[in-house]
KOLFIKOL-180934 format. One record per residue (C-alpha): residue in three letters; y, z, x; residue number from 1. Coordinates in steps of 0.02 Angstrom, whole numbers. Layout:
! residues N
   res       c2       c3       c1     n
   ALA        Y        Z        X   NUM
...
! end
This chain:
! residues 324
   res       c2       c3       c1     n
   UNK     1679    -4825     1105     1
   UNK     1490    -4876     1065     2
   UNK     1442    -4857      886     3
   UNK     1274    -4751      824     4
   UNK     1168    -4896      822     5
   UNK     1232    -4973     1007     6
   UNK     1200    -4782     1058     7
   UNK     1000    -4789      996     8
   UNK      968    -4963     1038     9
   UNK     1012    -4938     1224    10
   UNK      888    -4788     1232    11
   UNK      771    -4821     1358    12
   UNK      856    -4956     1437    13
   UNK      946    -4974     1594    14
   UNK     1124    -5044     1556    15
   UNK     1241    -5111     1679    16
   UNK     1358    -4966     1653    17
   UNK     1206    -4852     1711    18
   UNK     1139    -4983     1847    19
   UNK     1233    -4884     1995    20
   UNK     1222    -4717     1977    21
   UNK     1030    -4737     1954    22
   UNK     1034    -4839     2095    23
   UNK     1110    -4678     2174    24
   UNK     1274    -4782     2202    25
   UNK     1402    -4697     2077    26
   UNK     1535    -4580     2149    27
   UNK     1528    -4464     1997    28
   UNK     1379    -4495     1892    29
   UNK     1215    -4433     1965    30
   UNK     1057    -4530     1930    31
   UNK      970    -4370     1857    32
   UNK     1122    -4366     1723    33
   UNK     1110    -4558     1684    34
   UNK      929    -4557     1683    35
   UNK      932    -4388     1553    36
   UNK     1055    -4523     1453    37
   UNK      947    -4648     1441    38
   UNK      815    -4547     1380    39
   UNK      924    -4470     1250    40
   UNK      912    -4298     1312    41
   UNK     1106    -4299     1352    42
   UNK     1267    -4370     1289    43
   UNK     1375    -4466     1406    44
   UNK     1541    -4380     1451    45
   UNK     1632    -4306     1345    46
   UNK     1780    -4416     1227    47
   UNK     1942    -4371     1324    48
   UNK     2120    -4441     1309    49
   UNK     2075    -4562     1463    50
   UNK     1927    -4643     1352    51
   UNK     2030    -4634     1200    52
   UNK     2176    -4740     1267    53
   UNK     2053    -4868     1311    54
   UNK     1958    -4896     1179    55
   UNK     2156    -4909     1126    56
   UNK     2203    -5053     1246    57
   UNK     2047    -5130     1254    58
   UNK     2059    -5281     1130    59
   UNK     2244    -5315     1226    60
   UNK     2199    -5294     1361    61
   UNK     2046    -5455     1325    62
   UNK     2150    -5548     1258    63
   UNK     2288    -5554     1395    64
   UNK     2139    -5580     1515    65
   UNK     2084    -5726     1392    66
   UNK     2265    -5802     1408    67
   UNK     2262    -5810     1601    68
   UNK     2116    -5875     1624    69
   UNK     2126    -5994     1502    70
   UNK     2010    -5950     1364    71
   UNK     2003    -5986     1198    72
   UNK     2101    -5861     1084    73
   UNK     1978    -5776     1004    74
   UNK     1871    -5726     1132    75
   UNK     1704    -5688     1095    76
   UNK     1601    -5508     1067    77
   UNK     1412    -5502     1085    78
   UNK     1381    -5315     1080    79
   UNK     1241    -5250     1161    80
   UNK     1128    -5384     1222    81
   UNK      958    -5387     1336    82
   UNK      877    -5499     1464    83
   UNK      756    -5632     1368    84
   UNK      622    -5607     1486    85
   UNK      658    -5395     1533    86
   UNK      693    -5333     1375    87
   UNK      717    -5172     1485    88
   UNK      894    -5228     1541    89
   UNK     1056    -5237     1445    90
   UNK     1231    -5251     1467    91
   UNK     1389    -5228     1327    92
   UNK     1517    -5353     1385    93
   UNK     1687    -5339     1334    94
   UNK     1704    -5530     1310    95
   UNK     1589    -5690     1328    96
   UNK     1648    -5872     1343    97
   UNK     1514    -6009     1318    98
   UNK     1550    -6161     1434    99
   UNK     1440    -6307     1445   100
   UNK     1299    -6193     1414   101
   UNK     1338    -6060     1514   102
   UNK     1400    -5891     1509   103
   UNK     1527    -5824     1585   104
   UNK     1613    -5619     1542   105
   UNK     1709    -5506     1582   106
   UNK     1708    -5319     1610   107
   UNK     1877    -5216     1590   108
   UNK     1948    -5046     1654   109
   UNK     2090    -4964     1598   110
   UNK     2120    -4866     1739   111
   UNK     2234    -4744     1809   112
   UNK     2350    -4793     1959   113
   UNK     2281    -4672     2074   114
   UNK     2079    -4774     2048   115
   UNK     2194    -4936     2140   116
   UNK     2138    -4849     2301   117
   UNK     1963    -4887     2283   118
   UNK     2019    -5067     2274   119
   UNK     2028    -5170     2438   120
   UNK     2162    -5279     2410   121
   UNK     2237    -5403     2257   122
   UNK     2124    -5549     2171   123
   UNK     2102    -5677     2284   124
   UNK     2168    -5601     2456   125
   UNK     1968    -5613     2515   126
   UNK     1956    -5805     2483   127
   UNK     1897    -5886     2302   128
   UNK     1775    -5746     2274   129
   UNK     1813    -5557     2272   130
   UNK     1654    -5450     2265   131
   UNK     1697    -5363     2411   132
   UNK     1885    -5293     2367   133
   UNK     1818    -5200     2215   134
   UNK     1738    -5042     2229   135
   UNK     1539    -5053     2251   136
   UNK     1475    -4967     2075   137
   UNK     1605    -5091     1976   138
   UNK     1509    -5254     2087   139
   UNK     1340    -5133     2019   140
   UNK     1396    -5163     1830   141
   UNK     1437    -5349     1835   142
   UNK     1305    -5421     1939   143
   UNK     1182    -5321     1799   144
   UNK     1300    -5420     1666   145
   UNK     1250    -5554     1767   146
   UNK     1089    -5539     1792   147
   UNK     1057    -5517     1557   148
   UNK     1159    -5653     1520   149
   UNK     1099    -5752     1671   150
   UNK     1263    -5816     1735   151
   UNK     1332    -5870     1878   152
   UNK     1521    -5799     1877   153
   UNK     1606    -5620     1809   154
   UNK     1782    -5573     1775   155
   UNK     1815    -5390     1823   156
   UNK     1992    -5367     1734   157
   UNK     2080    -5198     1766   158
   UNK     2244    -5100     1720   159
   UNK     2325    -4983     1824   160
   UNK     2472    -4959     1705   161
   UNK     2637    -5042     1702   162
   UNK     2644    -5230     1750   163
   UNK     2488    -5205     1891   164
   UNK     2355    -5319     1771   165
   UNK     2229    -5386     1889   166
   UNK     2077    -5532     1848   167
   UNK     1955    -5523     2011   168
   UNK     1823    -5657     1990   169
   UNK     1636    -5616     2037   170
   UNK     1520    -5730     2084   171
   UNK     1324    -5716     2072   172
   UNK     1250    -5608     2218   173
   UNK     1077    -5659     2195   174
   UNK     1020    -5550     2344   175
   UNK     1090    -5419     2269   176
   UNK     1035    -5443     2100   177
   UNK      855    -5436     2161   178
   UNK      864    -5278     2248   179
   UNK      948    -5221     2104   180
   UNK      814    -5277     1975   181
   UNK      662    -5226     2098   182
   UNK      721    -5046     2108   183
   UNK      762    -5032     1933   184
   UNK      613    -5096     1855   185
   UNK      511    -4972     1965   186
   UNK      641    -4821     1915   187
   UNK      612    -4875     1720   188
   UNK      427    -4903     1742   189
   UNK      399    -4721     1815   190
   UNK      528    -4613     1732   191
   UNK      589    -4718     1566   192
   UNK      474    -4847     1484   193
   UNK      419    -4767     1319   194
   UNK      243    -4826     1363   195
   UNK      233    -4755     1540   196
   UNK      223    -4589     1615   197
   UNK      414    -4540     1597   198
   UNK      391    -4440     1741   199
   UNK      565    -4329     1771   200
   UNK      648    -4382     1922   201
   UNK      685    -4234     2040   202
   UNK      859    -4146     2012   203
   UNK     1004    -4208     2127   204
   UNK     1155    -4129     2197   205
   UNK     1264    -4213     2061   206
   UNK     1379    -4094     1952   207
   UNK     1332    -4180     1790   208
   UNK     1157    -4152     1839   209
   UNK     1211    -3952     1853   210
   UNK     1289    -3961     1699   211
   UNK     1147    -4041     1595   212
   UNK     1006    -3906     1665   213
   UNK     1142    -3759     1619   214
   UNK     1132    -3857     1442   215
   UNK      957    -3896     1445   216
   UNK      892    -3710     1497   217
   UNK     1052    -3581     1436   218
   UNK      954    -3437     1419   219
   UNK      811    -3364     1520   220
   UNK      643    -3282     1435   221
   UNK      594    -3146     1544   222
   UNK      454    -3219     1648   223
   UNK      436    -3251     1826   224
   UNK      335    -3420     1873   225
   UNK      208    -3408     2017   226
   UNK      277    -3440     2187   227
   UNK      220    -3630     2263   228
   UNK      218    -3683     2436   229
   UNK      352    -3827     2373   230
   UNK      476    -3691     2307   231
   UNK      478    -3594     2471   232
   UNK      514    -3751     2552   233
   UNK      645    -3782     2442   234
   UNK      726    -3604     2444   235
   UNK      710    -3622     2652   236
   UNK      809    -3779     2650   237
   UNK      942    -3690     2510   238
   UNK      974    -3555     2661   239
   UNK      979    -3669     2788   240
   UNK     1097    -3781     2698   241
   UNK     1209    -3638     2648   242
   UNK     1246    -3612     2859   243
   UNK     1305    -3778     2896   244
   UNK     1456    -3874     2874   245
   UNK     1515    -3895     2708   246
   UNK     1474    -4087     2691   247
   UNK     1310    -4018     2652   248
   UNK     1371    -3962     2500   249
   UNK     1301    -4087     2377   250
   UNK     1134    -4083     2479   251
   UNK     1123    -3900     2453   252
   UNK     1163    -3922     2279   253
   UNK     1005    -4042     2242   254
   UNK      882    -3909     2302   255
   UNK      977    -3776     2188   256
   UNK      958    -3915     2045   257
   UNK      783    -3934     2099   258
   UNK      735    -3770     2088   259
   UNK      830    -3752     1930   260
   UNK      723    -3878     1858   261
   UNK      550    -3798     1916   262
   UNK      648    -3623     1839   263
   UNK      685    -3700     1660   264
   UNK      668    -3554     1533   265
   UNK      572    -3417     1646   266
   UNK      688    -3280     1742   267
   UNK      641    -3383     1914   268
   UNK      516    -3404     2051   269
   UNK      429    -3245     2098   270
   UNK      479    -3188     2266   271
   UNK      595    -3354     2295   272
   UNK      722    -3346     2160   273
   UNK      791    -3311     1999   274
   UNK      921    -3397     1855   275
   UNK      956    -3264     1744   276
   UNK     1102    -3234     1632   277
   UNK     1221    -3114     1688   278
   UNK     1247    -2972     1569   279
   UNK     1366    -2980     1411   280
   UNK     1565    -2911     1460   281
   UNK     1658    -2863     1301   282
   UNK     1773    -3003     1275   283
   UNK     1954    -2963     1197   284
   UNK     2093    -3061     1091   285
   UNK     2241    -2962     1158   286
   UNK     2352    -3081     1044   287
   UNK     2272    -3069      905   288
   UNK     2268    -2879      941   289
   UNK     2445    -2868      979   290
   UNK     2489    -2983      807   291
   UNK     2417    -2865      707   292
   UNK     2448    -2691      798   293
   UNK     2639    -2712      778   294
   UNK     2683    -2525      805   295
   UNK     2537    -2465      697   296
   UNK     2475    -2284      786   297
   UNK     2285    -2331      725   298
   UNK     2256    -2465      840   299
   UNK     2089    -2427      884   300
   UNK     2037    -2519      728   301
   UNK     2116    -2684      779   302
   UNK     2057    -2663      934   303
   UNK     1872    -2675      913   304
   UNK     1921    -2803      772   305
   UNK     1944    -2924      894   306
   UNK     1830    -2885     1014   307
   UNK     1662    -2976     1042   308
   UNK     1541    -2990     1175   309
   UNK     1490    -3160     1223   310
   UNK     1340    -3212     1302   311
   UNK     1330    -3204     1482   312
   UNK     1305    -3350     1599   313
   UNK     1158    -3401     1710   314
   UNK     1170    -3378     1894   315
   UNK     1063    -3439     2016   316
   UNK      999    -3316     2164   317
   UNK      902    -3355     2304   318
   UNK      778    -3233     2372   319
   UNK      827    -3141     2553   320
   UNK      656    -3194     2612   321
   UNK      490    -3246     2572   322
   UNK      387    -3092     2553   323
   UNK      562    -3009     2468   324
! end
Protein backbone atom coordinates (compact mmCIF):
# COMPACT_ATOMS: atom_id res chain seq x y z
CA UNK A 1 0.00 0.00 0.00
CA UNK A 2 1.46 3.61 -0.92
CA UNK A 3 1.89 5.86 2.00
CA UNK A 4 0.35 9.73 2.13
CA UNK A 5 3.36 11.23 0.87
CA UNK A 6 3.99 8.46 -2.21
CA UNK A 7 0.11 9.25 -2.77
CA UNK A 8 0.82 13.36 -3.25
CA UNK A 9 4.09 13.09 -4.83
CA UNK A 10 2.77 10.99 -7.78
CA UNK A 11 0.00 13.66 -8.40
CA UNK A 12 0.31 14.77 -11.72
CA UNK A 13 2.49 12.20 -12.90
CA UNK A 14 2.04 9.33 -15.10
CA UNK A 15 3.29 6.14 -13.23
CA UNK A 16 3.91 2.88 -14.75
CA UNK A 17 0.99 1.38 -12.90
CA UNK A 18 -1.23 4.08 -14.78
CA UNK A 19 0.88 3.91 -18.19
CA UNK A 20 -1.80 1.37 -19.81
CA UNK A 21 -4.97 2.22 -19.05
CA UNK A 22 -4.20 5.85 -20.19
CA UNK A 23 -2.79 4.42 -23.05
CA UNK A 24 -6.38 2.92 -23.37
CA UNK A 25 -4.71 -0.60 -22.91
CA UNK A 26 -6.07 -1.76 -19.36
CA UNK A 27 -8.85 -4.36 -19.25
CA UNK A 28 -10.47 -2.76 -16.19
CA UNK A 29 -9.21 0.65 -15.55
CA UNK A 30 -10.46 3.31 -17.98
CA UNK A 31 -8.17 6.16 -18.90
CA UNK A 32 -10.85 8.78 -17.75
CA UNK A 33 -10.62 7.01 -14.12
CA UNK A 34 -6.69 6.93 -14.11
CA UNK A 35 -6.43 10.26 -15.50
CA UNK A 36 -9.20 11.69 -12.60
CA UNK A 37 -6.34 9.76 -10.24
CA UNK A 38 -3.67 11.44 -11.27
CA UNK A 39 -5.19 14.62 -10.89
CA UNK A 40 -6.34 13.83 -7.43
CA UNK A 41 -9.93 14.12 -8.12
CA UNK A 42 -10.37 10.26 -7.31
CA UNK A 43 -8.99 7.56 -5.13
CA UNK A 44 -7.76 4.44 -6.69
CA UNK A 45 -9.89 1.31 -5.94
CA UNK A 46 -11.03 0.66 -3.06
CA UNK A 47 -8.64 -1.52 -0.11
CA UNK A 48 -10.18 -5.07 -0.45
CA UNK A 49 -9.02 -8.43 1.00
CA UNK A 50 -7.22 -9.12 -2.52
CA UNK A 51 -4.96 -5.82 -1.94
CA UNK A 52 -4.67 -6.56 1.66
CA UNK A 53 -3.11 -10.05 1.25
CA UNK A 54 -0.59 -8.51 -0.92
CA UNK A 55 0.65 -5.88 0.63
CA UNK A 56 0.79 -9.15 3.10
CA UNK A 57 3.04 -11.34 0.86
CA UNK A 58 4.76 -8.78 -0.78
CA UNK A 59 8.20 -8.54 1.08
CA UNK A 60 8.16 -12.74 0.69
CA UNK A 61 7.28 -12.85 -2.03
CA UNK A 62 10.81 -10.28 -3.11
CA UNK A 63 12.73 -11.97 -1.36
CA UNK A 64 12.08 -15.53 -2.78
CA UNK A 65 12.32 -13.77 -6.21
CA UNK A 66 15.77 -12.29 -4.88
CA UNK A 67 16.90 -15.95 -3.98
CA UNK A 68 16.26 -17.37 -7.53
CA UNK A 69 17.66 -15.06 -9.29
CA UNK A 70 20.47 -14.71 -7.39
CA UNK A 71 20.37 -11.41 -5.67
CA UNK A 72 21.75 -10.17 -2.83
CA UNK A 73 19.63 -10.73 0.41
CA UNK A 74 18.49 -7.62 1.16
CA UNK A 75 17.16 -6.47 -1.84
CA UNK A 76 16.83 -3.02 -2.37
CA UNK A 77 13.60 -0.38 -2.09
CA UNK A 78 13.71 2.97 -3.90
CA UNK A 79 10.13 4.14 -3.46
CA UNK A 80 8.75 6.30 -5.81
CA UNK A 81 11.29 7.52 -8.23
CA UNK A 82 11.16 9.77 -11.65
CA UNK A 83 12.93 9.96 -14.96
CA UNK A 84 16.11 12.49 -14.60
CA UNK A 85 15.35 14.15 -17.72
CA UNK A 86 10.96 13.80 -17.60
CA UNK A 87 10.34 14.52 -14.27
CA UNK A 88 6.73 13.73 -15.56
CA UNK A 89 7.30 9.92 -15.37
CA UNK A 90 7.61 7.63 -12.37
CA UNK A 91 7.53 4.23 -11.43
CA UNK A 92 7.41 2.44 -7.59
CA UNK A 93 9.40 -0.73 -8.03
CA UNK A 94 9.06 -3.42 -5.72
CA UNK A 95 12.87 -4.13 -5.76
CA UNK A 96 16.11 -2.64 -7.49
CA UNK A 97 19.49 -4.40 -7.88
CA UNK A 98 22.49 -2.17 -8.92
CA UNK A 99 24.92 -4.16 -11.22
CA UNK A 100 27.89 -2.67 -12.75
CA UNK A 101 26.00 0.49 -12.94
CA UNK A 102 22.94 -0.56 -14.02
CA UNK A 103 19.58 -1.14 -12.90
CA UNK A 104 17.74 -3.83 -13.07
CA UNK A 105 13.79 -4.46 -10.95
CA UNK A 106 11.27 -6.16 -10.57
CA UNK A 107 7.52 -5.79 -10.50
CA UNK A 108 5.33 -8.42 -8.47
CA UNK A 109 1.62 -9.68 -8.52
CA UNK A 110 0.04 -11.62 -6.13
CA UNK A 111 -2.50 -12.92 -8.14
CA UNK A 112 -5.35 -15.15 -8.12
CA UNK A 113 -5.20 -18.53 -10.08
CA UNK A 114 -7.93 -17.77 -12.31
CA UNK A 115 -5.51 -14.18 -13.76
CA UNK A 116 -2.90 -17.47 -15.03
CA UNK A 117 -5.19 -17.36 -18.12
CA UNK A 118 -4.09 -14.15 -19.29
CA UNK A 119 -0.62 -15.64 -19.25
CA UNK A 120 0.70 -17.36 -22.48
CA UNK A 121 2.72 -19.92 -21.27
CA UNK A 122 5.65 -20.53 -18.30
CA UNK A 123 9.04 -18.27 -18.11
CA UNK A 124 11.10 -19.11 -20.73
CA UNK A 125 8.81 -21.36 -23.09
CA UNK A 126 9.11 -18.17 -25.76
CA UNK A 127 13.00 -18.30 -25.89
CA UNK A 128 15.42 -16.12 -23.34
CA UNK A 129 13.00 -13.26 -23.34
CA UNK A 130 9.26 -13.36 -22.40
CA UNK A 131 7.46 -10.07 -23.20
CA UNK A 132 5.09 -11.68 -25.22
CA UNK A 133 3.61 -14.56 -22.71
CA UNK A 134 2.52 -11.93 -20.19
CA UNK A 135 -0.49 -10.09 -20.58
CA UNK A 136 -0.04 -6.64 -22.57
CA UNK A 137 -0.90 -3.90 -19.62
CA UNK A 138 1.72 -5.93 -17.20
CA UNK A 139 4.60 -5.49 -20.48
CA UNK A 140 2.78 -1.53 -20.19
CA UNK A 141 4.05 -1.23 -16.42
CA UNK A 142 7.61 -2.59 -16.80
CA UNK A 143 8.79 -1.16 -19.95
CA UNK A 144 7.60 2.45 -18.05
CA UNK A 145 9.89 0.96 -15.04
CA UNK A 146 12.18 0.71 -17.69
CA UNK A 147 12.02 3.53 -19.35
CA UNK A 148 12.61 5.92 -15.28
CA UNK A 149 15.27 3.92 -14.24
CA UNK A 150 16.67 3.60 -17.76
CA UNK A 151 17.40 -0.07 -17.83
CA UNK A 152 17.75 -2.57 -20.05
CA UNK A 153 16.07 -5.81 -18.31
CA UNK A 154 12.72 -6.33 -15.86
CA UNK A 155 11.67 -9.15 -13.71
CA UNK A 156 7.85 -9.54 -13.72
CA UNK A 157 7.49 -12.06 -10.66
CA UNK A 158 3.92 -13.40 -9.99
CA UNK A 159 1.94 -15.77 -7.56
CA UNK A 160 -0.90 -17.66 -8.42
CA UNK A 161 -1.12 -19.40 -5.05
CA UNK A 162 0.27 -22.65 -3.96
CA UNK A 163 3.72 -23.69 -5.37
CA UNK A 164 2.91 -21.81 -9.07
CA UNK A 165 5.83 -18.84 -8.31
CA UNK A 166 6.84 -17.62 -11.64
CA UNK A 167 10.10 -14.97 -12.58
CA UNK A 168 9.45 -13.92 -16.44
CA UNK A 169 12.37 -11.75 -17.53
CA UNK A 170 11.67 -8.55 -19.72
CA UNK A 171 13.88 -7.12 -21.86
CA UNK A 172 13.97 -3.40 -23.14
CA UNK A 173 11.37 -2.80 -26.02
CA UNK A 174 12.74 0.39 -27.13
CA UNK A 175 10.08 0.66 -29.93
CA UNK A 176 7.72 0.33 -27.61
CA UNK A 177 8.98 2.53 -25.05
CA UNK A 178 8.88 5.38 -27.55
CA UNK A 179 5.42 5.05 -28.55
CA UNK A 180 4.76 4.77 -25.10
CA UNK A 181 6.60 7.99 -24.00
CA UNK A 182 5.34 10.02 -27.27
CA UNK A 183 1.69 9.43 -26.40
CA UNK A 184 2.08 10.02 -22.87
CA UNK A 185 3.89 13.13 -22.84
CA UNK A 186 1.16 14.56 -25.24
CA UNK A 187 -1.78 13.00 -22.81
CA UNK A 188 0.12 14.83 -19.68
CA UNK A 189 0.88 17.96 -21.65
CA UNK A 190 -2.94 18.48 -22.60
CA UNK A 191 -4.91 17.07 -19.74
CA UNK A 192 -2.27 16.86 -16.58
CA UNK A 193 0.76 19.20 -16.42
CA UNK A 194 -0.03 21.67 -13.60
CA UNK A 195 1.22 24.39 -15.98
CA UNK A 196 -0.87 23.47 -19.03
CA UNK A 197 -4.41 23.61 -19.95
CA UNK A 198 -5.60 20.39 -17.96
CA UNK A 199 -8.10 20.03 -20.43
CA UNK A 200 -10.66 16.96 -19.24
CA UNK A 201 -10.39 14.17 -21.49
CA UNK A 202 -13.82 13.06 -22.87
CA UNK A 203 -15.69 10.34 -20.71
CA UNK A 204 -15.19 6.65 -21.85
CA UNK A 205 -17.25 3.61 -21.69
CA UNK A 206 -15.22 2.36 -18.63
CA UNK A 207 -17.28 1.44 -15.37
CA UNK A 208 -14.85 3.22 -13.08
CA UNK A 209 -15.32 6.16 -15.25
CA UNK A 210 -19.38 5.68 -14.45
CA UNK A 211 -18.69 5.37 -11.07
CA UNK A 212 -16.47 8.50 -10.57
CA UNK A 213 -19.17 10.98 -12.50
CA UNK A 214 -22.08 9.27 -10.14
CA UNK A 215 -19.40 10.47 -7.33
CA UNK A 216 -18.38 13.52 -8.88
CA UNK A 217 -22.12 14.89 -9.73
CA UNK A 218 -24.64 12.82 -6.97
CA UNK A 219 -27.22 15.18 -6.96
CA UNK A 220 -28.85 17.26 -9.69
CA UNK A 221 -29.83 21.23 -9.21
CA UNK A 222 -32.85 21.74 -11.14
CA UNK A 223 -31.64 23.30 -14.35
CA UNK A 224 -31.73 22.20 -17.82
CA UNK A 225 -28.45 23.20 -20.00
CA UNK A 226 -29.09 24.49 -23.58
CA UNK A 227 -29.27 21.85 -26.22
CA UNK A 228 -25.78 21.76 -28.65
CA UNK A 229 -25.46 20.35 -31.96
CA UNK A 230 -22.59 17.93 -30.24
CA UNK A 231 -25.18 16.56 -27.61
CA UNK A 232 -27.74 15.60 -30.27
CA UNK A 233 -25.08 13.87 -31.96
CA UNK A 234 -24.23 12.19 -29.03
CA UNK A 235 -27.84 11.22 -27.86
CA UNK A 236 -28.31 9.93 -31.81
CA UNK A 237 -25.40 7.63 -31.50
CA UNK A 238 -26.76 6.51 -27.62
CA UNK A 239 -30.06 5.22 -29.67
CA UNK A 240 -28.37 3.83 -32.29
CA UNK A 241 -26.00 1.99 -30.10
CA UNK A 242 -28.77 0.75 -27.86
CA UNK A 243 -30.20 -1.40 -31.30
CA UNK A 244 -27.21 -3.27 -32.04
CA UNK A 245 -25.49 -6.17 -30.76
CA UNK A 246 -24.48 -6.08 -27.35
CA UNK A 247 -20.60 -5.78 -27.99
CA UNK A 248 -21.54 -2.29 -28.34
CA UNK A 249 -22.09 -2.09 -24.93
CA UNK A 250 -19.04 -0.28 -23.65
CA UNK A 251 -19.27 2.03 -26.80
CA UNK A 252 -22.71 2.98 -25.84
CA UNK A 253 -21.64 3.48 -22.44
CA UNK A 254 -18.88 6.29 -23.40
CA UNK A 255 -21.55 8.50 -25.03
CA UNK A 256 -23.82 8.00 -21.79
CA UNK A 257 -20.49 9.00 -19.80
CA UNK A 258 -20.06 11.74 -22.22
CA UNK A 259 -23.15 13.20 -21.87
CA UNK A 260 -23.00 12.68 -18.20
CA UNK A 261 -20.07 14.79 -18.14
CA UNK A 262 -21.60 17.77 -20.30
CA UNK A 263 -24.85 17.10 -17.57
CA UNK A 264 -22.67 17.51 -14.29
CA UNK A 265 -24.95 19.21 -11.65
CA UNK A 266 -27.96 20.55 -14.03
CA UNK A 267 -31.21 18.13 -14.42
CA UNK A 268 -29.83 17.39 -18.22
CA UNK A 269 -29.79 18.60 -21.75
CA UNK A 270 -32.94 20.32 -22.79
CA UNK A 271 -34.82 18.33 -25.26
CA UNK A 272 -31.89 15.50 -25.39
CA UNK A 273 -31.68 14.20 -21.92
CA UNK A 274 -31.81 14.24 -18.35
CA UNK A 275 -29.76 12.66 -15.00
CA UNK A 276 -31.94 13.25 -12.28
CA UNK A 277 -32.30 11.50 -9.02
CA UNK A 278 -35.06 9.27 -8.72
CA UNK A 279 -37.38 10.11 -5.89
CA UNK A 280 -36.76 9.07 -2.13
CA UNK A 281 -38.61 5.28 -1.23
CA UNK A 282 -39.05 4.91 2.53
CA UNK A 283 -36.39 2.56 3.48
CA UNK A 284 -37.13 -0.06 6.44
CA UNK A 285 -35.00 -2.10 9.13
CA UNK A 286 -37.45 -5.01 9.40
CA UNK A 287 -34.82 -6.56 11.97
CA UNK A 288 -34.36 -4.03 13.88
CA UNK A 289 -38.21 -3.64 13.81
CA UNK A 290 -38.86 -7.13 14.56
CA UNK A 291 -35.98 -7.02 17.64
CA UNK A 292 -37.76 -4.60 19.26
CA UNK A 293 -41.58 -5.31 18.41
CA UNK A 294 -41.37 -8.71 20.22
CA UNK A 295 -45.21 -9.15 20.67
CA UNK A 296 -45.71 -5.49 21.67
CA UNK A 297 -49.51 -4.47 20.13
CA UNK A 298 -48.05 -0.68 19.60
CA UNK A 299 -45.86 -1.42 16.86
CA UNK A 300 -46.52 1.44 14.87
CA UNK A 301 -43.99 3.26 16.98
CA UNK A 302 -41.11 0.93 16.18
CA UNK A 303 -42.07 0.93 12.97
CA UNK A 304 -41.46 4.43 11.84
CA UNK A 305 -38.45 4.20 14.38
CA UNK A 306 -36.64 2.50 11.96
CA UNK A 307 -37.71 3.81 9.01
CA UNK A 308 -35.78 6.41 6.89
CA UNK A 309 -35.87 7.60 3.50
CA UNK A 310 -32.67 7.66 1.67
CA UNK A 311 -31.73 9.66 -1.10
CA UNK A 312 -32.63 8.53 -4.42
CA UNK A 313 -30.23 7.67 -7.19
CA UNK A 314 -29.44 9.37 -10.52
CA UNK A 315 -30.67 7.86 -13.69
CA UNK A 316 -29.82 8.73 -16.93
CA UNK A 317 -32.72 9.18 -19.73
CA UNK A 318 -32.38 9.80 -23.15
CA UNK A 319 -34.86 11.93 -24.96
CA UNK A 320 -37.47 9.97 -27.57
CA UNK A 321 -36.42 12.51 -30.15
CA UNK A 322 -34.97 15.68 -30.90
CA UNK A 323 -37.74 18.19 -30.88
CA UNK A 324 -39.27 15.86 -27.69
Amino acid sequence: MLTKRQLKIRLRKVMASSAAALLERHPYVSRFEAWAQAMGLAEGPEYSDAMRMGDVLEATLVKEAARRLGWPKKVRKMGTVFHQNHLWAGCTPDGVKCSNGEFIGMQVKNSGIHMAKGYQGQPGEGGEWDNDLIPAYHNFQCQWEMFVMNANSWHLVVYFGGADFRIYNLRRDADLIQLMSENLWKFWLEHIDPDGPQTEPLADGGAGTGDFLRRRHPKNDGNLLPPSDEHYDLAERYRSLGARVKENEKARDGVKHQLMQAIGAADGIEGVCTWKLTSPKPKTDWKGVAGEFEGDPDYQAFFYDHTTTPDGNRTFRISTSKEA
